[in-house]
Steps between C-alpha positions, in 0.01 A plus 500: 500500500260192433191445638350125548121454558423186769141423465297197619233405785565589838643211673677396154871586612531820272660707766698163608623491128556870467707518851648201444649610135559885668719297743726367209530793317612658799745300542636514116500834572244668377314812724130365543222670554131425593152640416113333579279780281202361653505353908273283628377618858371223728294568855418829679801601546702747265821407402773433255470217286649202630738397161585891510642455849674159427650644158596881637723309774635233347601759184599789772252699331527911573166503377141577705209273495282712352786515179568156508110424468257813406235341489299295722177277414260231730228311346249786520717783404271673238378730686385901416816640628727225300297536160495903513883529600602159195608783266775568790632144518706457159710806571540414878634161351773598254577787735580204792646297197751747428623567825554130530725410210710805491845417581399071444585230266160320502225566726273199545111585541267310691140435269164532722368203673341421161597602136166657445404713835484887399422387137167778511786732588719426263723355790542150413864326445475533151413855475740594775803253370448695173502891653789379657702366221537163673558154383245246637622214671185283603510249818228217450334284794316240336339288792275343211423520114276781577754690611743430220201628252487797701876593499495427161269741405693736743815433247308573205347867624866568578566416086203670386592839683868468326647438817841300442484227777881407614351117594299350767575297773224245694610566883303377847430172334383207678623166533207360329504707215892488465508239266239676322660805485791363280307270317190660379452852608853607409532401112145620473634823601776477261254408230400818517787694435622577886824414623503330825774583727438278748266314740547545864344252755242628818712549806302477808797744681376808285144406335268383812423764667495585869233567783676865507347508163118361578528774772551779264219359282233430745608765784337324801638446870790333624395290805800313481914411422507819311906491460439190330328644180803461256377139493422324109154431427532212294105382473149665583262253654145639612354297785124477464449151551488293755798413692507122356519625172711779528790310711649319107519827396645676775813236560556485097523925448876572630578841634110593432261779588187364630182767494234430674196644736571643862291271645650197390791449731495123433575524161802760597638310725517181304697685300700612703607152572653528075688670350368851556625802387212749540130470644256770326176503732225694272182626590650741806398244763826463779606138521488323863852555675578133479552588093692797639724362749574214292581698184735701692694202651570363182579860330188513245375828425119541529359804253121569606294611235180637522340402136355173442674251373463520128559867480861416688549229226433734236738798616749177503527534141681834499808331736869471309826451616719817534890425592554696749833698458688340831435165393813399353382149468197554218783791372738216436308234377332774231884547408586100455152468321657748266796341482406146425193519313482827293749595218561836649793562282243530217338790608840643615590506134230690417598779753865512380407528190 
């Protein structure tokens, strides 16, 4: 058995990569198996991961939740009860581990929403990728040169811990920074001693995410269309100027979520007059039924919110796409990406070797 270590930013396409390659070693026929040492739990509500529900489906996985994913961290999980039970964690993990790759060719595991979250634990990707014998195989989003410096100095921890890295690829990249991608970023990586094994472009199918999605973040009320909440969230525009100003904005921003106050129903339903995909009315103040009525008629969810509306912006941040296991769409477009721009057979070598 061989283990292979995706890590990356959330919202970078590491679980796109790692599903998409599990896919086509499946179908070489190889027995794949999954494991995410450290979930990422978003909202109020307890439950499984979302990659560890896409991945134990799509692999017909025997395994629990709980096994697939042991552990489970939010942005304020250091609390008493997690720092006095930390000594538990390591054992819970290659117990889980074990279970997982008995019986498998390769089991692919999922890196935390960051490379360095549980570092004070000794839970990071680098410490886990090494307790678990694992090869790492980093995914870079670089949406700027900042971000290139940053996964750069991701690829040299993973060096300086004697980590072998299998290659990287760059995946979710835009169409602005395409050309970039290839031209600049990509033999700067090479310079470096990294193999790149490919670059895969930003599909809006399976990276924007949807208004199911600001839902789980920002867990407000439904006034309205709620069987229309698969739709893509392509932009964010927040609407706290005045209608003249806002109305260039609002018709450029396809398939946008517009947040705004309660109380300003012209400025919702001026948008609703673009294309709309979501209205996010902050502040906990219930719009005027006109909003409503029109909303509904033209299937746009409403999500009331009862923080103001920078605290709703900021919670934002947190929101990734998830492929959801029964859309076969984003399932099959993750398997052409593979397919035409990543030179999978590379890292099949390495696992028939």
């Amino acid at each position: 058995m061989k283990a292979i270590f995706f890590s990356g930013k959330a919202g970078g396409g590491k679980t796109a990569t790692a599903l998409g390659l599990g896919l086509k070693f499946k179908e070489k026929g190889l027995k794949v198996s999954y494991f995410k040492p450290i979930g990422f739990q978003r909202g109020l509500v307890k439950k499984d991961d979302d990659d560890v529900m896409l991945m134990r489906e799509v692999f017909s996985l025997p395994f629990s939740g709980k096994t697939l994913s042991p552990v489970n961290v939010n942005d304020h999980y250091l609390t008493p009860r997690f720092i006095q039970k930390a000594q538990e964690l390591h054992p819970r993990i290659e117990k889980a581990f074990k279970q997982c790759s008995e019986g498998y060719d390769v089991v692919l595991i999922d890196g935390s929403i960051e490379p360095h979250v549980g570092h004070n634990q000794n839970l990071c990707d680098y410490n886990l990728a090494a307790m678990l014998n694992a090869v790492a195989l980093p995914v870079i989003k670089a949406d700027d040169d900042f971000d290139l410096d940053q996964n750069l100095l991701y690829l040299d921890l993973w060096k300086s811990k004697g980590i072998p890295v299998l290659g990287c690829v760059f995946n979710n990249i835009a169409t602005t920074q395409w050309n970039k991608s290839n031209s600049v970023y990509k033999p700067l990586v090479e310079g470096k001693g990294y193999e790149v094994l490919g670059v895969i472009p930003k599909k809006v199918e399976i990276s924007a995410p949807t208004v199911a999605e600001f839902y789980d973040v920002l867990n407000g009320d439904v006034l309205s269309a709620p069987e229309n909440m698969n739709r893509i969230v392509e932009e964010v525009v927040v609407g706290t100027m005045t209608i003249e100003s806002a109305l260039g904005y609002l018709r450029r921003a396809p398939n946008k979520a517009l947040i705004t106050g309660g109380d300003r129903s012209d400025m919702a339903l001026t948008a609703l007059e673009t294309s709309t995909s979501v209205i996010i009315l902050t502040g906990g103040l219930y719009p005027d039924l006109q909003v409503l009525s029109q909303a509904e008629e033209k299937g746009v969810p409403v999500i009331l919110v009862h923080e103001d509306t920078y605290s709703t912006i900021e919670h934002l941040q947190s929101i990734y796409r998830s492929i959801h296991p029964d859309n076969k769409e984003a399932i099959n477009i993750v398997k052409q990406n593979i397919d035409q721009y990543l030179q999978w057979e590379k890292v099949l070598d390495y696992l028939n070797k």
